[in-house]
C-alpha positions in Angstrom: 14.0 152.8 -196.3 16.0 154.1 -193.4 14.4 154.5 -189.7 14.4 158.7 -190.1 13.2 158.0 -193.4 9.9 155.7 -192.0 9.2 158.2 -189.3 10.0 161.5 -190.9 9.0 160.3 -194.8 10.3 161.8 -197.9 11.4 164.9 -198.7 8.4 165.6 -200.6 6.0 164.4 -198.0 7.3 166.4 -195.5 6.7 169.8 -197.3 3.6 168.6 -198.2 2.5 167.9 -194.9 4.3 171.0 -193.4 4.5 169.7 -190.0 4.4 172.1 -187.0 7.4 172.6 -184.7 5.3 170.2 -181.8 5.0 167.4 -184.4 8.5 168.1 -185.3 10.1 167.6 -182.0 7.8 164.6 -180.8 8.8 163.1 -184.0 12.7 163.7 -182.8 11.8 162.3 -179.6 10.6 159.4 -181.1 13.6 158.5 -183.5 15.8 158.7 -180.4 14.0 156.1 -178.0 14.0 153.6 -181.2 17.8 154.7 -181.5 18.3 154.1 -177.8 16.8 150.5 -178.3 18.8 149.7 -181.0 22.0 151.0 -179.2 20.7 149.0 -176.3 20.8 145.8 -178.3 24.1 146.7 -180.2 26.1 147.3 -177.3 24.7 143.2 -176.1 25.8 142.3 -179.6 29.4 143.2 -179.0 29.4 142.2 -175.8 28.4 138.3 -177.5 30.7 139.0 -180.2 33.5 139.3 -177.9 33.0 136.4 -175.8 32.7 133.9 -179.0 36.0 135.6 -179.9 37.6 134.4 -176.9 35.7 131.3 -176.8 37.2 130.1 -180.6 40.1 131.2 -179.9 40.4 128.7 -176.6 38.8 126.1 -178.8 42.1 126.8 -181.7 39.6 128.1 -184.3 40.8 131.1 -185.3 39.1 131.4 -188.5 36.1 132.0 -186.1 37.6 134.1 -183.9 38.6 136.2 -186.3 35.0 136.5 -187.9 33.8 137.1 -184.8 35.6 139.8 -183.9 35.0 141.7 -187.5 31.4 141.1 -186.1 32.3 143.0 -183.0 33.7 145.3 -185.4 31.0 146.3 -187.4 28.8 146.6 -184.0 31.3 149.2 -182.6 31.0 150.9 -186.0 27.4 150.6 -186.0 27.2 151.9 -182.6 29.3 155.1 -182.9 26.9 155.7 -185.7 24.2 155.8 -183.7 26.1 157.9 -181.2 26.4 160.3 -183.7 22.6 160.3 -184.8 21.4 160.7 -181.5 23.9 163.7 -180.7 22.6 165.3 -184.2 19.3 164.4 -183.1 19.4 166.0 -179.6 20.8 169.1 -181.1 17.9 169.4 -183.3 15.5 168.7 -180.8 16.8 171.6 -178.5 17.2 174.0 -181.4 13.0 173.2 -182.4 12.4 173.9 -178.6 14.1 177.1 -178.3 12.3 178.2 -181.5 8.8 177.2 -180.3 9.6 178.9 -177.4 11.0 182.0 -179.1 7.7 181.8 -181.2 5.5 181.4 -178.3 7.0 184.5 -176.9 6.5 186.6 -180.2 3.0 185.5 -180.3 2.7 187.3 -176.9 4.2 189.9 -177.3 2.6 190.6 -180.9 -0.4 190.0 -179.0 -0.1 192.6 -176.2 1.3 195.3 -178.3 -1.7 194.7 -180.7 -4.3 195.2 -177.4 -1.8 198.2 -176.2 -2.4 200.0 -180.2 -6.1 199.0 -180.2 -6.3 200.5 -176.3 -4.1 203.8 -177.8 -6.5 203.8 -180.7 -9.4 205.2 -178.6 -7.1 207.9 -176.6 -6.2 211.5 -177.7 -3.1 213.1 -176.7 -5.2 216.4 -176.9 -8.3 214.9 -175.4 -6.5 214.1 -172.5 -4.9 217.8 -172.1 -8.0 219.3 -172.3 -9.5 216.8 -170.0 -7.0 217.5 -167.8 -7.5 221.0 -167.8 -11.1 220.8 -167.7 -10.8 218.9 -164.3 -8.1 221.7 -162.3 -10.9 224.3 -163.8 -13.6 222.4 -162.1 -11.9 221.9 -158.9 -11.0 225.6 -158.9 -14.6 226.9 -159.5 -15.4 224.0 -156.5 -13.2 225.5 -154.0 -14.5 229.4 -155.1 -18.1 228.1 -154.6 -17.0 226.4 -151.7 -15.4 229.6 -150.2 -18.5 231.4 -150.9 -20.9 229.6 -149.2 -18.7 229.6 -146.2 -17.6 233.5 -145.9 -20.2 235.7 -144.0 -23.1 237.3 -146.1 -22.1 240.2 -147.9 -23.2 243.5 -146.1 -23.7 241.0 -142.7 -21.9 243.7 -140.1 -24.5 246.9 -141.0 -27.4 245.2 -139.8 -26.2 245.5 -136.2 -25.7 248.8 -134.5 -22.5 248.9 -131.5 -24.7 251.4 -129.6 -27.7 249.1 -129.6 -25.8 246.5 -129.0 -24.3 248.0 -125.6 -27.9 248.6 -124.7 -28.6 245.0 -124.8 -25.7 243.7 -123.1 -26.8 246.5 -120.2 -30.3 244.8 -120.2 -29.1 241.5 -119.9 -26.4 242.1 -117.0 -29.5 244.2 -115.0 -32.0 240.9 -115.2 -28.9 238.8 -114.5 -28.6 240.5 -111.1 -32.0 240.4 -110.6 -32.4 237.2 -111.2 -29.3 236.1 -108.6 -31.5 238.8 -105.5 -34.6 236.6 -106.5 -32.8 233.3 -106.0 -30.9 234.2 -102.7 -34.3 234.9 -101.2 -35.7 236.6 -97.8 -32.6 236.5 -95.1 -32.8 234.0 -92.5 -33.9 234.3 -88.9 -31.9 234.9 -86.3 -32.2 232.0 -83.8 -33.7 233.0 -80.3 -33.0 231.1 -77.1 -35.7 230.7 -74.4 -33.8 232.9 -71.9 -34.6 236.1 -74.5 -38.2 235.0 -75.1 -38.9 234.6 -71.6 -39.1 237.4 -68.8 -35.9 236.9 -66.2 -37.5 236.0 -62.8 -35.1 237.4 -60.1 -36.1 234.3 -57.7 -35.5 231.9 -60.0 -32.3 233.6 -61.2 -31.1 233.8 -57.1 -32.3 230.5 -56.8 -30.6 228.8 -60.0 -27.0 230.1 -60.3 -26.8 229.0 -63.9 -29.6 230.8 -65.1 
């Protein structure tokens, strides 16, 4: 049984066990470290294979030179093989990636469009016209009430007559002006000196110049 065959399994087993994409690709992964090993190893075989050609064919053994270079033969064969695998192998890989990642996406985006539907499901075209309308119609009768509670009262300018209202503005000036005579008060004094208070004495007056 080959190494894909041991990891992967049979034909049958594998629809059987109908393996996701994530077993799929860390099963890839896993077939190419073992091939890396065994490349590993190959490549040291060819290398030993090489030197025991040139080692015979110093000692004048050919017959074992030979041999060992259809050794290092079958190694290089071997090992472009393997090259081949793991370039078949990587390609798959990459391909299982992108399609779990294309999957994941669609998953998503099955997802939202499902929650967008289910979110649609509950909303009306209509309903939302006529809640619309509804709302401006609202607004409108707020700004009327609005307008109406703020505008004078209806009738407002007959309770008041011009005439009487002259009358009072009349009344009001008059106790104005009274008021500013009350405040100013009684007039001052006029200030007296002693010479007017006092009788002039014609001695004192001859005998005081400045008097």
């Amino acid at each position: 049984m080959s190494v894909l065959q041991r990891i992967f399994g049979s034909s049958k087993q594998q629809k059987s066990n109908n393996i996701t994409s994530e077993e799929a690709i860390q099963r890839l992964s896993s077939v190419e470290d073992l091939l890396n090993k065994k490349q590993v190893h190959i490549e040291t075989q060819i290398e030993n294979e090489k030197a025991n050609a040139l080692k015979y064919s110093k000692q004048g053994n050919k017959r074992a030179a030979i041999l060992a270079l259809k050794k290092k033969k079958k190694y290089e064969n071997t090992l472009r093989q393997i090259d081949g695998t793991l370039t078949t192998l990587e390609i798959q890989r990459e391909s299982l990636q992108n399609a779990s990642s294309n999957m994941e996406v669609f998953h998503v985006m099955r997802n939202a469009a499902a929650a967008l539907k289910k979110t649609h499901d509950n909303l009306d075209v209509d309903q939302v016209h006529d809640l619309m309308d509804d709302l401006s119609e609202q607004n409108h009768i707020g700004e009327e009430i609005a307008n109406a509670i703020s505008s004078p009262a209806l009738g407002g300018s007959d309770l008041y007559n011009d005439a009487d209202l002259e009358r009072e503005l009349d009344e009001l000036a008059n106790l104005d002006l009274i008021e500013e005579m009350t405040n100013i008060g009684a007039l001052p004094e006029v200030p007296t000196t002693n010479k007017t208070k006092e009788k002039i004495d014609p001695i004192r007056q001859l005998e005081d110049p400045t008097f």
